[in-house]
C-alpha positions in Angstrom: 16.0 -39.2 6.7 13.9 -39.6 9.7 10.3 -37.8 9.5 11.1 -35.7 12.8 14.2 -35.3 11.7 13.4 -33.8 8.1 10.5 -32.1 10.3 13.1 -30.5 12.4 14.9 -29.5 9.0 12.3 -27.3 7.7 11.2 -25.9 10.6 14.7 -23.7 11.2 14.6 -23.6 7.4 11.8 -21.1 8.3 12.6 -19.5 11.9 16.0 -18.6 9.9 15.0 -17.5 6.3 11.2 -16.7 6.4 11.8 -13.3 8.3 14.5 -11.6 6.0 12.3 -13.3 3.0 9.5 -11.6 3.7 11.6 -8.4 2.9 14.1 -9.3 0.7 13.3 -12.3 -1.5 12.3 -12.2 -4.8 9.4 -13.7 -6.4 8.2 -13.6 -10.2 4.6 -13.7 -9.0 5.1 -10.5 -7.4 6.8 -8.3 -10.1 5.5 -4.9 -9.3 6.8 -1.8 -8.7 5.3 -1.3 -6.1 6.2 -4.3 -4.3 10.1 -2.9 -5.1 9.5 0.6 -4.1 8.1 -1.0 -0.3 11.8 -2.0 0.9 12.9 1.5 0.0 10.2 3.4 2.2 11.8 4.8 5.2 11.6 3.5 8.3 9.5 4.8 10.1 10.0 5.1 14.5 7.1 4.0 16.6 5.2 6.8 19.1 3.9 4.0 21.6 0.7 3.0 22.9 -1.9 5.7 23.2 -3.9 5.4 26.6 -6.7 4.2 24.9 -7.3 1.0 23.0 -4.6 -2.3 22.3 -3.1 -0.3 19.4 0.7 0.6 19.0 0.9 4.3 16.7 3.9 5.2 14.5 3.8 9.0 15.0 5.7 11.7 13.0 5.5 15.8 13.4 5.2 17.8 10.3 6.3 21.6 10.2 2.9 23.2 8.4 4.8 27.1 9.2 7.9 28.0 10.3 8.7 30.7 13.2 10.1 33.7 14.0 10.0 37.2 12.3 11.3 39.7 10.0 10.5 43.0 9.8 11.0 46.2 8.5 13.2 48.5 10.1 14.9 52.0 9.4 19.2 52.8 10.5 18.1 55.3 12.7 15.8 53.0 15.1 18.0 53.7 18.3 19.2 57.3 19.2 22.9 57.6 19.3 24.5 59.6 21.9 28.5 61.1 22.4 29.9 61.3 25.1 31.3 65.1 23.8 31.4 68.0 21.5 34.3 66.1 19.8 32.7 63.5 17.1 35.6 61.6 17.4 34.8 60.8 21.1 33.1 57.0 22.0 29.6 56.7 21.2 27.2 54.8 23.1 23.8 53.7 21.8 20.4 54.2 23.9 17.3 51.9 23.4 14.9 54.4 23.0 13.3 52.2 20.6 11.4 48.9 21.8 12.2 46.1 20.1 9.9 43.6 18.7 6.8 42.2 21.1 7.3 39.1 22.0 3.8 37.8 22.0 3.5 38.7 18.3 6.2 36.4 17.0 4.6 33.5 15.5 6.4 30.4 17.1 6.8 27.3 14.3 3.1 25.4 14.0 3.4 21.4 13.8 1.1 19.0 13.4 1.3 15.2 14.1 0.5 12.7 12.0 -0.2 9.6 13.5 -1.2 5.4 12.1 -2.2 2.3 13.9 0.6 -0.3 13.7 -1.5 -3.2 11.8 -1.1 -6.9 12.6 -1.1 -10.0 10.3 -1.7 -13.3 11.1 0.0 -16.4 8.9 0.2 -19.7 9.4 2.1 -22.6 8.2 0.8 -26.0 8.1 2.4 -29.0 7.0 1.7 -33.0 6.1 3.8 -34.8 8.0 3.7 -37.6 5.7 4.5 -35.5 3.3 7.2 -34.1 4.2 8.5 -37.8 4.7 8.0 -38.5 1.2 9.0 -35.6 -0.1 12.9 -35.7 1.5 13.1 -39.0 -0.1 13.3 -37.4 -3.6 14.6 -33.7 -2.6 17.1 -32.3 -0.6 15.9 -30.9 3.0 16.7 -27.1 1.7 14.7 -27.6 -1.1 11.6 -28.8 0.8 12.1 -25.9 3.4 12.3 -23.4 1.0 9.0 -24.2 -0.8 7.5 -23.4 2.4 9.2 -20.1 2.8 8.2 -19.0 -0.6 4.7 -19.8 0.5 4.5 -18.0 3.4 6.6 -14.7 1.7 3.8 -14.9 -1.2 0.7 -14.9 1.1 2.6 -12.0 3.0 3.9 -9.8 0.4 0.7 -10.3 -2.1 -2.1 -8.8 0.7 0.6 -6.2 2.1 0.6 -5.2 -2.0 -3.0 -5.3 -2.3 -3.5 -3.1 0.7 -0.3 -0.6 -0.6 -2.3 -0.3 -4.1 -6.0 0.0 -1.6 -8.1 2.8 0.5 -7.4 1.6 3.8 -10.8 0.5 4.5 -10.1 -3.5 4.2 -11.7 -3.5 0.5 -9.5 -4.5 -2.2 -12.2 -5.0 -5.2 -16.3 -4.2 -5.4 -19.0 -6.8 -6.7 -19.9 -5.5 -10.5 -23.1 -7.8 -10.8 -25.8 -9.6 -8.9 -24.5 -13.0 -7.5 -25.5 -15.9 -4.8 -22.3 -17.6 -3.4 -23.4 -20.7 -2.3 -21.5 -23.6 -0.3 -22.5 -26.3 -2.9 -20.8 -25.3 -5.7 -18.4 -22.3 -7.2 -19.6 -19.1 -7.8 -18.9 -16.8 -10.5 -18.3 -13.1 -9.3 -18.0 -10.3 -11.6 -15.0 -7.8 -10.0 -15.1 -4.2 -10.9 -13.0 -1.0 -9.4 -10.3 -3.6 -8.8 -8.2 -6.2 -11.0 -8.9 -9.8 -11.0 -5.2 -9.9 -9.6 -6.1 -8.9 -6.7 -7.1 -12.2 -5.4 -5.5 -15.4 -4.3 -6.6 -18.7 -5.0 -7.5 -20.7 -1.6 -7.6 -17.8 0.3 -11.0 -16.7 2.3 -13.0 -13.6 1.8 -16.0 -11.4 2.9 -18.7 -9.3 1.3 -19.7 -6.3 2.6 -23.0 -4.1 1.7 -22.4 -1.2 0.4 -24.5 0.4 3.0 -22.8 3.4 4.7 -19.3 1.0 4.7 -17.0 1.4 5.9 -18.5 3.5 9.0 -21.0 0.7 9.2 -20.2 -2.6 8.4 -23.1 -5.0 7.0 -21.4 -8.7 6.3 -23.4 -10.7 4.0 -23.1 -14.6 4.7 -20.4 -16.5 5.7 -17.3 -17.1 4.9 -16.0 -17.5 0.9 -12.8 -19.4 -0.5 -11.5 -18.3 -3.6 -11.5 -20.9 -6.0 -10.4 -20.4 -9.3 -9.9 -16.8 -11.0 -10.9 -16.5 -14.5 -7.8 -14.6 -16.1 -9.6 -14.2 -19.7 -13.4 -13.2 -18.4 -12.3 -11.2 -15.3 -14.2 -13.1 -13.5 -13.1 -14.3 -9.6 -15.2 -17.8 -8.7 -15.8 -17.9 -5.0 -17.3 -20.9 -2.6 -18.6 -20.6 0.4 -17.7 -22.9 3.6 -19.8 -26.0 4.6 -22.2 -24.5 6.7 -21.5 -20.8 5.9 -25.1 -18.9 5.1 -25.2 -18.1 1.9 -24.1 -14.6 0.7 -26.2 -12.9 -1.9 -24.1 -9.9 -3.4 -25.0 -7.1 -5.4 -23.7 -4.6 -8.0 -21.1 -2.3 -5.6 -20.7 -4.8 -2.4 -17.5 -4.8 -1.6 -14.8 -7.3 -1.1 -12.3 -7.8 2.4 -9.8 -10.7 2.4 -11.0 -12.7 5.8 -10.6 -10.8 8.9 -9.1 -7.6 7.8 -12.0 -5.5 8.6 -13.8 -6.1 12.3 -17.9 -6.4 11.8 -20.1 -4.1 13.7 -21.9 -0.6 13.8 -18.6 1.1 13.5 -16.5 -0.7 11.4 -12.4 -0.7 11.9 -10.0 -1.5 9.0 -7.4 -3.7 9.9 -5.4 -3.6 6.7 -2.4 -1.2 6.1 -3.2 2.1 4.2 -2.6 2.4 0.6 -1.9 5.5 -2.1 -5.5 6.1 -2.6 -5.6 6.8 1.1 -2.6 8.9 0.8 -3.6 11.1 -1.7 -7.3 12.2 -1.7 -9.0 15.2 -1.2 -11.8 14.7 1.9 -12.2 12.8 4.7 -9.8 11.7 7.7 -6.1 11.8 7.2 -3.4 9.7 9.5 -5.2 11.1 12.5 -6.1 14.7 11.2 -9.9 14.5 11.4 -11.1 16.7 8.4 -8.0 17.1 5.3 -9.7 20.0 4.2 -8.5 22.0 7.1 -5.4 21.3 6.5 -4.6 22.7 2.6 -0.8 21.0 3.2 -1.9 17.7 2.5 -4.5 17.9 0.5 -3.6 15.6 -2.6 -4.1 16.1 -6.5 -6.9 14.3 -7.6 -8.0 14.5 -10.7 -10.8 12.9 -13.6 -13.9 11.3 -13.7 -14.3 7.5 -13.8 -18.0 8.0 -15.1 -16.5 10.0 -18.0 -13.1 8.4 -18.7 -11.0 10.5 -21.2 -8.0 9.3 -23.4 -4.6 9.9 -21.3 -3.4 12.4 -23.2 0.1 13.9 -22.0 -0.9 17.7 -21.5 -3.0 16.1 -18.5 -0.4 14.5 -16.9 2.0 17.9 -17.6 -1.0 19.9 -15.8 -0.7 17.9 -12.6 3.3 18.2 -12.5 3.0 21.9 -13.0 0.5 22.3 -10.3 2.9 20.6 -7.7 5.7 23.0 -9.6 4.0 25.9 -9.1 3.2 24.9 -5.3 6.8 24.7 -4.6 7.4 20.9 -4.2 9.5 18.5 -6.4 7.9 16.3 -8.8 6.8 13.0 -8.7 9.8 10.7 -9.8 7.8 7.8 -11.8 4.4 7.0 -13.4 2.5 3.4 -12.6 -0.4 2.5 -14.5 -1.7 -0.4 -15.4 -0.3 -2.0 -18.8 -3.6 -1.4 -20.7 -3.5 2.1 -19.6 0.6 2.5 -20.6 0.3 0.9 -23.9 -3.1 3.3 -25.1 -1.2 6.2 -24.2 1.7 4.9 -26.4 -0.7 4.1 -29.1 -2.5 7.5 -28.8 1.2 9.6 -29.6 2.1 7.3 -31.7 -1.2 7.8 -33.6 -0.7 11.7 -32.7 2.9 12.5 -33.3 4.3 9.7 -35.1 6.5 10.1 -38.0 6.0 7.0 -40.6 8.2 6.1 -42.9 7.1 5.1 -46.6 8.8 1.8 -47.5 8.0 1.1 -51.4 9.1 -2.6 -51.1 10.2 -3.5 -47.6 7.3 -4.1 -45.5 7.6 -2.3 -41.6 8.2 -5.0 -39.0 7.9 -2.4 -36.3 4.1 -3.2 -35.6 4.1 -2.2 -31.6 5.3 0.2 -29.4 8.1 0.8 -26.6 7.5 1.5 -23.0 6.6 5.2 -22.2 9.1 7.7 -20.8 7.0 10.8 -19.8 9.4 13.9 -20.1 8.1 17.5 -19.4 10.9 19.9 -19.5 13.8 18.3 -17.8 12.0 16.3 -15.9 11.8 12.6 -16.9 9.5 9.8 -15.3 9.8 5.4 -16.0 6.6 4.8 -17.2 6.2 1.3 -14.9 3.5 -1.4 -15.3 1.2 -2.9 -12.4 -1.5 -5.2 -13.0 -2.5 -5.1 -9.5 -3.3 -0.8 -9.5 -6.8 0.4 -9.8 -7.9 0.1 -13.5 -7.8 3.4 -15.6 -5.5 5.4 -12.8 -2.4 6.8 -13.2 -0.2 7.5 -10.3 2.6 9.8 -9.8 4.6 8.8 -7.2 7.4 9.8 -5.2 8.3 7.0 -2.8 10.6 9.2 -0.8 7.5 10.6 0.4 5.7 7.5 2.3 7.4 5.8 5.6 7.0 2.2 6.6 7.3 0.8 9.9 8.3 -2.7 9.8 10.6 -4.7 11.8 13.2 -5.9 10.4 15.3 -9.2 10.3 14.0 -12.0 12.0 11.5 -9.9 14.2 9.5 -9.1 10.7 7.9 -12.3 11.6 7.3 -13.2 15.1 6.2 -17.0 15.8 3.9 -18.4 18.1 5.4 -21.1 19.7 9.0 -22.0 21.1 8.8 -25.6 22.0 6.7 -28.1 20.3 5.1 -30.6 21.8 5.5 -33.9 19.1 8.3 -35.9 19.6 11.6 -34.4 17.7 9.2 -31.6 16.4 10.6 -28.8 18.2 9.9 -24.8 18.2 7.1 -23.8 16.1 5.2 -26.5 15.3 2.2 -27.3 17.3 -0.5 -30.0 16.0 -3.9 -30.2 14.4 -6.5 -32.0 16.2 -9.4 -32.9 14.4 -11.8 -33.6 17.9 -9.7 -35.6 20.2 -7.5 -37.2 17.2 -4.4 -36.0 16.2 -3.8 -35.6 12.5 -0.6 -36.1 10.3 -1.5 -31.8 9.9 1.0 -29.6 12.1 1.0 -25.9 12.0 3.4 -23.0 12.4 1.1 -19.5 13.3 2.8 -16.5 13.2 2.7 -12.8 13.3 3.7 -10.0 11.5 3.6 -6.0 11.2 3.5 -3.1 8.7 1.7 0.2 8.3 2.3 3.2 6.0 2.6 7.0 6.6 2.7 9.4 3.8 4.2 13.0 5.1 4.1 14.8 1.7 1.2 13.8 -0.1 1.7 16.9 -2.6 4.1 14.9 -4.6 2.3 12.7 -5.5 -0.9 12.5 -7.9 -3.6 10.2 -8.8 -5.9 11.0 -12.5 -8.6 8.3 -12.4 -11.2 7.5 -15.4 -8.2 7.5 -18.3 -9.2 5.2 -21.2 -7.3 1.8 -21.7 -7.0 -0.5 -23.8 -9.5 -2.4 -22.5 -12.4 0.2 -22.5 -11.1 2.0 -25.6 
């Protein structure tokens, strides 16, 4: 097959597939729950552009009180009048009796919630050598689809960093003193964050952890992941050829490349996540101050300086307070494994009956996956490796909206014409000075924000022992 032929292949391999794979396609890499619960969030309709600012907000109005009015009232409120002696005469009624004032009928109160629409930007670049060798030995498809997957994966894994995130841009915090130098690789010690959150080859920042996010304080240039250390825990970073170095301390934090904008104000770029959604201070989907607004105020509960075994009369607690407040219960638990598997261990430790076996021995050693049941209420225990370490979250997913576009306008390319010979529509080249390379390259766009409407059904306990600080 010719190379702009097999070029041309791949390239409507990915203007056709790479927008409904972004939503749809499954990858083992990204077995989460929370990655499965995102394509059932509700859609969620756009407001428009505010007058201020190159921003598109997703808006939604929330009843906080309903209107109207009932009040007391006695049979004998209007005067009743015949029209003769006779009682059996017509009777007509007279409104002696004023009815209700108007002006003290509370009308229905609403508030809107509002989030920035936030943009992603991808690219795709291919060797067109490569590719020439590679549909010798391979079918086109298969070729093409590698490339899909690729792009999907960088896609999906930040959106599911972000979803599991603040909404500040951070994903993870430094947990020791490091110098990230361009010569070499870098260990980094990652704390308030799994190791999973990162992605080999892809760039970062490091923040100080002075006054962030309201002020943003970048230290150095910019870092490439370069290995991740699965047993230590450890995330080994380099920085560019040129890039100043970046000396990081215990608490900096850590923003995948260009998801945060630098400055004396700082502005997230990243999608909110559940520990924005449910927290107890601060700003909330445009509301300035939460605690005005008791509605959305979300259970929060523990200490992560005193962590405390996850015992189930503190999860039952939290369900009973959203009970009690008059909303329906979250409808499962995620956790990371380590935090799933102590809790099993701790009632199995508690409760357990164990059987004594005079000869056989017990081959039984472990335990199965949680089910938490309070009452007749029963929550799937799921595992993420990619949540916060030591928090549980009780989740509803009914309760968070997702604006997205969907089918092939989830990703928007670039370019509509290339301009190589027989390399047509996204592909535009790499130039290295005046010299065009055998690299071409495929940028794209895409969009997705969260809302969460009824952050009372869902809970967050931090600081629970795992396995892994037990």
């Amino acid at each position: 097959m010719a190379v702009t032929s097999a070029f041309g292949h791949v390239s409507q391999i990915l203007r056709e597939n790479l927008g409904d794979a972004v939503i749809n396609m499954v990858i083992d890499d990204l077995d989460d729950p929370m990655d499965r619960a995102i394509r059932t969030f509700k859609p969620l309709g756009m407001g428009g552009r505010p007058e201020t600012g190159n921003v598109y907000e997703a808006r939604r109005k929330v009843r906080l009180s309903r209107g109207a009015m009932v009040q007391g009232g006695s049979f004998d409120g209007n005067t009743l009048e015949s029209l003769g002696a006779n009682s059996d005469l017509p009777v007509r009624q007279r409104a002696t009796a004023k009815a209700p004032n108007p002006e003290d009928v509370p009308l229905s109160q609403r508030v809107t919630l509002k989030t920035t629409l936030k943009r992603m930007l991808g690219n795709v670049t291919i060797n067109m050598t490569q590719i020439q060798n590679d549909a010798i030995g391979m079918d086109i498809e298969e070729v093409g689809a590698g490339y899909v997957e690729d792009a999907v994966y960088q896609v999906r894994k930040q959106t599911l960093n972000f979803t599991y995130a603040d909404g500040t841009g951070a994903i993870a915090r430094v947990a020791a003193s490091a110098s990230v130098v361009a010569a070499s690789e870098t260990a980094v010690t990652i704390k308030a964050a799994p190791y999973n959150r990162f992605i080999k080859g892809q760039k970062y920042w490091f923040y100080s952890t002075t006054s962030f996010p309201t002020t943003t304080t970048r230290k150095g240039g910019t870092a490439v992941c370069t290995n991740i250390d699965d047993n230590g825990g450890t995330v080994f970073f380099q920085m560019l050829s040129g890039h100043a170095t970046a000396s990081v301390v215990d608490g900096d934090y850590i923003v995948p490349f260009k998801f945060i904008t630098d400055g004396t104000s700082g502005t997230s770029l990243a999608p909110k996540g559940i520990e924005y959604m449910c927290k107890e201070t601060g700003e909330f989907f445009g509301l300035s101050d939460i605690t005005q607004y008791p509605e959305f105020i979300g259970y929060v509960e523990g200490d992560e300086a005193a962590p405390v075994e996850p015992e189930p009369d503190r999860i039952a607690k939290l369900i009973n307070k959203i009970k009690k407040a008059g909303y329906a219960p979250p409808t499962m638990l995620i956790s990371e494994s380590a935090l799933s598997a102590q809790y099993s261990y701790t009632e199995k430790a508690g409760y357990a009956v164990y059987p004594i076996n005079q000869y056989l021995g017990n081959p039984n050693g472990g335990v199965g996956k949680p089910v938490f049941q309070h009452g007749s209420i029963i929550l799937p225990w799921e595992d993420s490796e990619i949540i916060r370490p030591g928090m549980l979250f009780g989740f509803a997913p009914e309760t968070i909206e997702k604006f997205q576009p969907s089918g092939m306008d989830t990703i928007r390319w670039w370019n509509g014409n290339g301009p190589g010979a027989g390399v047509d529509a996204i592909f535009v080249p790499v130039n290295d000075g005046t010299e065009q390379t055998e690299l071409w390259q495929a940028p794209f766009e895409t969009h997705i924000d969260y809302l969460c409407t009824k952050p009372k059904r869902n809970f967050r306990y931090v600081g629970l022992v795992t396995q892994a600080t037990a």
